[in-house]
C-alpha positions as CSV (number, residue, x, y, z in Angstrom):
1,X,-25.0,39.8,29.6
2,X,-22.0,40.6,27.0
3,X,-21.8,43.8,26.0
4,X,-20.9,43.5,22.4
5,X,-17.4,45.0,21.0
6,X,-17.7,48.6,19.3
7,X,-17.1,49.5,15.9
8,X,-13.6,50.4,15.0
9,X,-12.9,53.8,15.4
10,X,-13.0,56.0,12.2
11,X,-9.4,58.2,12.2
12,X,-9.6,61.8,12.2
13,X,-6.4,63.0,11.9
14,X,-5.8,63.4,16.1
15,X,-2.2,63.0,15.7
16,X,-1.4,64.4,12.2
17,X,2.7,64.6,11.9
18,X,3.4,63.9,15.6
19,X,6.3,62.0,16.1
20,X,5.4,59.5,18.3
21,X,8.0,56.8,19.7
22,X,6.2,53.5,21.6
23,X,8.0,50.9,23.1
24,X,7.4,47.0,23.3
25,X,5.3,47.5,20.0
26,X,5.4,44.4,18.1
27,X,3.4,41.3,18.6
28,X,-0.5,41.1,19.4
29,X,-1.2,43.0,22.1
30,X,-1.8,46.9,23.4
31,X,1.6,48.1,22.1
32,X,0.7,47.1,18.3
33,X,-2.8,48.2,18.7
34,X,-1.3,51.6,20.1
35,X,1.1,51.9,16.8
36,X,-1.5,51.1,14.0
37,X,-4.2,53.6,16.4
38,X,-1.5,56.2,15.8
39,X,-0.4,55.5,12.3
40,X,-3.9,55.6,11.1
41,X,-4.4,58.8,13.2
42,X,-1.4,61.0,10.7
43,X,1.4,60.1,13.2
44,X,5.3,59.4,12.0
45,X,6.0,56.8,14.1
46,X,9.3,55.2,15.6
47,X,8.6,51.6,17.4
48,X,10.8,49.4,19.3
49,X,10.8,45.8,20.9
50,X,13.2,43.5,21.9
51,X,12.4,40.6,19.5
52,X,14.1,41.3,16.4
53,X,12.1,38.9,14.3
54,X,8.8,40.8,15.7
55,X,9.4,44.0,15.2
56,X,10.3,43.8,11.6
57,X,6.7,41.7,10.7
58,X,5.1,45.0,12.8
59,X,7.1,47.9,11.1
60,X,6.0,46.0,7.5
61,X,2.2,45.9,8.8
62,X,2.2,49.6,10.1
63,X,3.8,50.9,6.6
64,X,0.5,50.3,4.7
65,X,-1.2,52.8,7.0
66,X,1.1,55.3,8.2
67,X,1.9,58.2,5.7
68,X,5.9,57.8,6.0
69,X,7.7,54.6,6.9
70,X,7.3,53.8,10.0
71,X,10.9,52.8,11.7
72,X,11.7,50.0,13.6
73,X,14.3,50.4,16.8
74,X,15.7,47.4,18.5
75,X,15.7,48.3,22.1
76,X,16.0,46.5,25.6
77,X,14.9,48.6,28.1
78,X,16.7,46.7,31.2
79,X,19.7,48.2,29.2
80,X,19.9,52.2,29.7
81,X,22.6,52.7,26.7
82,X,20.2,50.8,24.0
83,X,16.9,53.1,25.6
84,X,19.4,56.1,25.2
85,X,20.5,54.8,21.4
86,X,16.1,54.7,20.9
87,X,15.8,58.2,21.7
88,X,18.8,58.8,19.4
89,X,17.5,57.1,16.6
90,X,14.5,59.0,17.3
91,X,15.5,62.3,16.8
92,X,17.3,61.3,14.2
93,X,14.7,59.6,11.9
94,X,12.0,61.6,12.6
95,X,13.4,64.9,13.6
96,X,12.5,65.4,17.3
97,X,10.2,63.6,19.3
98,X,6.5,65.1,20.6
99,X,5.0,62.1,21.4
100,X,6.7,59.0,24.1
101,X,4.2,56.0,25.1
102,X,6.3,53.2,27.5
103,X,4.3,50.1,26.8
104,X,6.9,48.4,27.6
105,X,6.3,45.3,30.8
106,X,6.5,41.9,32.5
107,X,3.9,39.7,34.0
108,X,3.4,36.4,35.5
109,X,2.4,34.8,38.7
110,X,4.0,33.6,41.9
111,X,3.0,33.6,45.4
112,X,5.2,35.9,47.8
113,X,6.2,32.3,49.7
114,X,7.9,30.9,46.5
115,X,9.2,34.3,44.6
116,X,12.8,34.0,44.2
117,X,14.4,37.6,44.5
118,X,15.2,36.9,40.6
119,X,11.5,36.8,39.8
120,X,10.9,39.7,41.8
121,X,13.6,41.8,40.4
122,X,13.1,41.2,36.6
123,X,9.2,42.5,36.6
124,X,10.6,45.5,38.8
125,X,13.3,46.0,36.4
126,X,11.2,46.2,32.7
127,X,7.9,47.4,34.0
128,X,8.6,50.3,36.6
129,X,12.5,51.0,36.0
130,X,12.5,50.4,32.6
131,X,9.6,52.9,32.4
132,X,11.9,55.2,34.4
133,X,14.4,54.7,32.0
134,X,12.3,55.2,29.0
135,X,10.7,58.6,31.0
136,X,13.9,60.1,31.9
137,X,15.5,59.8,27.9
138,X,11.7,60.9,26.8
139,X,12.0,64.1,29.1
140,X,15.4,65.0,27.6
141,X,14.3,64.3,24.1
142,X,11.3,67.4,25.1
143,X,13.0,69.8,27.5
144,X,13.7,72.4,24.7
145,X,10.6,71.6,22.9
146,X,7.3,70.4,25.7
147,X,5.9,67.3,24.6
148,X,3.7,64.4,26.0
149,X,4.7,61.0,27.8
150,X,2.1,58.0,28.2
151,X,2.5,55.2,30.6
152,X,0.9,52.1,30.9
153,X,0.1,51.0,33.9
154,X,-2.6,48.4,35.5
155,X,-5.8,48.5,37.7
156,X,-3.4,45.7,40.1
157,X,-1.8,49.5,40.7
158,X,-5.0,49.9,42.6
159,X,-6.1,46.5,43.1
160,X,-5.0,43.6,45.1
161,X,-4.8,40.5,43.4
162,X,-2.9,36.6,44.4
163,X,0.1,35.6,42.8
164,X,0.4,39.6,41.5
165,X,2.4,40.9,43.8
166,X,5.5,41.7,41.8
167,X,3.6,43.0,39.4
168,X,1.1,45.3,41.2
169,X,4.1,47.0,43.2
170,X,5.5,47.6,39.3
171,X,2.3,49.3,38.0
172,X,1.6,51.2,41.1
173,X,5.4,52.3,41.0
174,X,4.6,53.4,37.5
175,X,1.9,55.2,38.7
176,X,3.6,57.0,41.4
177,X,6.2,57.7,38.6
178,X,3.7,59.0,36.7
179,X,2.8,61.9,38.9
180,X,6.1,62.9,40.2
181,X,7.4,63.1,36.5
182,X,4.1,65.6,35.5
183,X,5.3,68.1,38.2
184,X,8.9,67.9,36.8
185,X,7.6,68.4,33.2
186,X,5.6,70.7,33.8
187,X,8.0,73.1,34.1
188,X,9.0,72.9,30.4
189,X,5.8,72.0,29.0
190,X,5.5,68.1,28.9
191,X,2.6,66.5,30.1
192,X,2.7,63.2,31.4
193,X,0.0,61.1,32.4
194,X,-1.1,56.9,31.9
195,X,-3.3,54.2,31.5
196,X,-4.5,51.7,33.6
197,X,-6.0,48.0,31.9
198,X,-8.0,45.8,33.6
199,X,-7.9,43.4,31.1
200,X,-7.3,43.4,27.6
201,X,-7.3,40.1,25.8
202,X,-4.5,39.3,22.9
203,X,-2.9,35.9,22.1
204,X,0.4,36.6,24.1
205,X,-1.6,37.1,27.4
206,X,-3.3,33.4,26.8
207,X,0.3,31.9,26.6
208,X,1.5,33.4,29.8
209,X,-1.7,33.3,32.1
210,X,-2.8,30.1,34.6
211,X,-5.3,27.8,32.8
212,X,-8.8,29.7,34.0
213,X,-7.5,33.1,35.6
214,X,-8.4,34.7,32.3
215,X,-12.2,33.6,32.0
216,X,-11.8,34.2,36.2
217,X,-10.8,38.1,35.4
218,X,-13.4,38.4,32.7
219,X,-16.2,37.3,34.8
220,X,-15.5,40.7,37.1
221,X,-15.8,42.8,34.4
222,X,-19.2,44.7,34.0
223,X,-19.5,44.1,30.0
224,X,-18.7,39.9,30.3
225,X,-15.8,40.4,28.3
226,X,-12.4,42.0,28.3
227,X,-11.7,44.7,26.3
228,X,-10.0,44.5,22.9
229,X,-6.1,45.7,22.8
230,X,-7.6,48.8,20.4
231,X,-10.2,49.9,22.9
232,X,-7.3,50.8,25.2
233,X,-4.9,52.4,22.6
234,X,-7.8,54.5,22.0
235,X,-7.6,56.3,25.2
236,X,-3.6,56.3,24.7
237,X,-4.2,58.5,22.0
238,X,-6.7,60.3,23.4
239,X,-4.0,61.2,25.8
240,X,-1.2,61.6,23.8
241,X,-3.6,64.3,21.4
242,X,-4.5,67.6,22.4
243,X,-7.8,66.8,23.2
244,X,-6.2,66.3,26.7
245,X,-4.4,69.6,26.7
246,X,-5.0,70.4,30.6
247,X,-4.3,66.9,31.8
248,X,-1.1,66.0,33.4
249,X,-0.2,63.4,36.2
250,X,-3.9,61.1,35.4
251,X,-4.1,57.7,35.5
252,X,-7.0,56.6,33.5
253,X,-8.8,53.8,34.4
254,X,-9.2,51.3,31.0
255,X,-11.8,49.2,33.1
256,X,-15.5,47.9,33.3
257,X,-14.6,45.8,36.4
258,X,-17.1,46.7,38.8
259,X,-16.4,48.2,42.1
């Protein structure tokens, strides 16, 4: 049985004039879906990506629903000085930032026995030390001012999985990151907590995924389908909203994979 997809969410104004930054936000997949969930919920968004190209066809998409231009940021986040130059711009355009979501990762798949240290070292690099990256500039950016930092993560944090293995030491990294940073920002008032996919389907995620894993992955999820990229920006901005006032160092499972 399939459970069928929701309706879209109706807005209600959860993030009305937060300034919310999100990285790796053009394209198909969760970080797009997160930027049009938070423009149609009243935020003033900044967005970054890496692909120049990208980013401008997402900022043009997102104007029509935010309620002030919504700015696109080139940023590489293997690079500290162009995450730094993001948080810059930032402030800058928007006036401070409340709001920092690090969407921002690399997949793929190789076994342990043929991972060249290269492979290994470029997922580790964008998914859990350019999240560091991104968090540390994010915490800087709120230090005066408290604010809220959301990181996405994966159920392969949790979950063992072949040919992962690069990638599951990233997103449990990210995790750990996660709760060490909400005891740090706690101090001065910024929360900081996550999300963890199971599996979110989007065009990109076809082009870089083995013939079959993807209808393998579905088939263990409890609804016989994976969830759309909006379903898990929803709980991104349930998290980055106040409705989650006392939560800090969570990692929210976005998954109907059974036990």
């Amino acid at each position: 049985m399939t459970v069928p997809v929701p309706a879209y969410p109706t807005p209600s104004g959860l993030l009305r004039d937060k300034r919310v930054v999100i990285t790796a936000a053009a394209g198909a997949g969760i970080g797009f879906a997160t930027a049009k969930r938070c423009a149609e919920e009243g935020a003033k968004l900044v967005v970054s990506d890496i692909h120049e190209r990208r980013l401008a066809a997402a900022c043009e998409a997102l104007s029509g629903l935010a309620s002030e231009p919504v700015h696109g940021v080139l940023c590489d986040v293997r690079d500290d000085s162009s995450v730094v130059a993001l948080a810059q711009a930032a402030g800058e355009r928007l006036g401070g930032v409340d709001v920092w979501i690090n969407n921002a990762g690399l997949g793929g798949a190789a076994a342990i026995v043929d991972m060249t240290d290269e492979e290994w070292a470029r997922v580790l690099d964008i998914t859990l030390t350019g999240t560091f990256r991104c968090m540390r500039a994010a915490m800087r950016c709120m230090r005066d001012q408290g604010g809220v930092i959301v990181n996405n993560a994966s159920v392969l944090g949790w979950r063992a999985q072949k040919l992962q293995a690069h990638y599951a030491a990233a997103k449990a990294g990210v995790m750990a990151l996660t709760r060490c940073a909400a005891l740090e920002g706690a101090d001065f008032g910024v929360r900081v907590n996550a999300v963890a996919p199971s599996l979110a389907m989007h065009p990109f995620l076809e082009k870089v995924t083995p013939p079959g894993l993807l209808e393998e992955l579905t088939g263990r999820e409890a609804y016989g389908r994976a969830a759309e990229p909006w379903e898990v920006a929803n709980v991104i901005v349930f998290l980055a909203s106040e409705l989650s006032s006392y939560m800090t160092g969570e990692i929210l499972s976005v998954s109907s994979q059974r036990a």
